[in-house]
C-alpha positions in Angstrom: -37.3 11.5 24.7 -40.8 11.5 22.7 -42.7 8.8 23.9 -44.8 6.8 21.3 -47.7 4.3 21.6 -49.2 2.6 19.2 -52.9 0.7 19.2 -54.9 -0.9 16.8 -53.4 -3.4 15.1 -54.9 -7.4 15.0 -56.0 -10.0 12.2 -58.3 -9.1 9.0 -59.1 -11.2 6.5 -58.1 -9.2 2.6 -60.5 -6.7 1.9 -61.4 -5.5 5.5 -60.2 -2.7 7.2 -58.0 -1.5 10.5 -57.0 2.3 12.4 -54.3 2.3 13.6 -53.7 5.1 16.4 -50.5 6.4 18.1 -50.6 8.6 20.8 -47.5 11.1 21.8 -46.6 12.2 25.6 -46.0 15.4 24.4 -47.7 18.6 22.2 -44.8 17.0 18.6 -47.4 16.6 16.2 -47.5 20.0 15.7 -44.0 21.0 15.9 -42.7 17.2 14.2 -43.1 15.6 11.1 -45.1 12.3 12.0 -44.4 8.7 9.9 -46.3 5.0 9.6 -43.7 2.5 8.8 -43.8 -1.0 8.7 -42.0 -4.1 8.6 -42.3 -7.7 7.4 -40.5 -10.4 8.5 -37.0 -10.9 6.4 -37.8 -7.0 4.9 -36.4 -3.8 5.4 -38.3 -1.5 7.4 -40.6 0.9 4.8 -42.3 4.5 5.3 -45.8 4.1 4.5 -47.1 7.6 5.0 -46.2 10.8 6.6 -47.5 14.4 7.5 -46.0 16.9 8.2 -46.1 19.2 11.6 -49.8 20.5 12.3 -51.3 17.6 9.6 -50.6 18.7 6.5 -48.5 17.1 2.8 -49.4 13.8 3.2 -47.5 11.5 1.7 -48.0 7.8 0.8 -45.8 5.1 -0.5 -47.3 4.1 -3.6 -48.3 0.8 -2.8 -50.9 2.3 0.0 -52.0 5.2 -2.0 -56.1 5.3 -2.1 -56.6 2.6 0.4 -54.6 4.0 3.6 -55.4 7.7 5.1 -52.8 9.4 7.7 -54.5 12.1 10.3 -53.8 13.4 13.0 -55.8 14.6 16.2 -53.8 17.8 17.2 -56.3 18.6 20.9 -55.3 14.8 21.3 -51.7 14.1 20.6 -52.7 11.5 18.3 -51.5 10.3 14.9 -54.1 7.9 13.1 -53.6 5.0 10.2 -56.6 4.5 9.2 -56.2 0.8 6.6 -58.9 0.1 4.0 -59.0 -2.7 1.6 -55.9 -4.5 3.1 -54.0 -7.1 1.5 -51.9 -10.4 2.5 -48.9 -8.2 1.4 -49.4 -5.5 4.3 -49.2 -7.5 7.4 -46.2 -6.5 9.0 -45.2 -4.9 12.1 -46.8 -0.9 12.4 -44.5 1.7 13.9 -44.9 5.2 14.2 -42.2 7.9 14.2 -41.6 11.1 14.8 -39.1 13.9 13.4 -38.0 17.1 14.9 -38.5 19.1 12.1 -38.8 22.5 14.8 -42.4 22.6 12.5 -40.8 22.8 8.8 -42.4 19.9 6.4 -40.6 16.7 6.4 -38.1 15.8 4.5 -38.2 14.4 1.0 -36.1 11.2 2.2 -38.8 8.8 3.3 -36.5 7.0 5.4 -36.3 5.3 8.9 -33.0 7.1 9.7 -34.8 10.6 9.6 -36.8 9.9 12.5 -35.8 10.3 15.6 -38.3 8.8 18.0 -40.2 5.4 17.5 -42.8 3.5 19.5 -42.8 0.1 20.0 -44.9 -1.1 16.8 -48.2 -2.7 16.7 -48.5 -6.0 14.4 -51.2 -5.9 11.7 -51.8 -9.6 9.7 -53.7 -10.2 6.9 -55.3 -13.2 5.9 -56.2 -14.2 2.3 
């Protein structure tokens, strides 16, 4: 099993910015499709970006787009978040996931069930 760390998370006040980190034990970022997702207390858990093996196709759900960036460190085993002009309505609990896609893109289905592996989340908070 794929074992997932995440970092980074903590308390901002609106407008300020976080990077999130997540570090693999193995070489899977170039051979999985890598996913943010978060959730908020009483909410379903949500994709909030994705790339796909070897950091390419990023995707964003739309209510990040422009202010949050995925990347990803291939020499390190590392998957990034990096947060800009956050908002009350982010905070929520930050988990990253990975998909054995055996290095195709991800799938189109944005969803938690698609990945296999997930680390133990991070919690990010937001105050207005």
């Amino acid at each position: 099993q794929v074992q997932l760390v995440e970092s980074g998370g903590g308390s901002v006040q609106a407008g300020g910015s976080l990077r999130l980190s997540c570090a693999a034990s193995e070489t899977i970022i170039s051979n999985y499709c890598m996913g943010w997702f978060r959730q908020a207390p009483g909410k379903e858990r949500e994709g909030v970006a994705r790339i796909s093996p070897g950091g390419g196709f990023p995707r964003y759900a739309d209510s990040v787009k422009g202010r949050f960036t995925i990347s990803v460190d291939n020499a390190k085993n590392t998957l990034y978040l990096q947060m800009n002009k956050l908002k009350p309505e982010d905070t929520a609990m930050y988990y990253c996931a990975a998909a054995d896609t055996r290095g195709a893109n991800c799938v189109s289905d944005f969803a938690p069930r698609n990945y296999n592996d997930w680390g133990q989340g991070t919690q990010v908070t937001v105050s207005s």
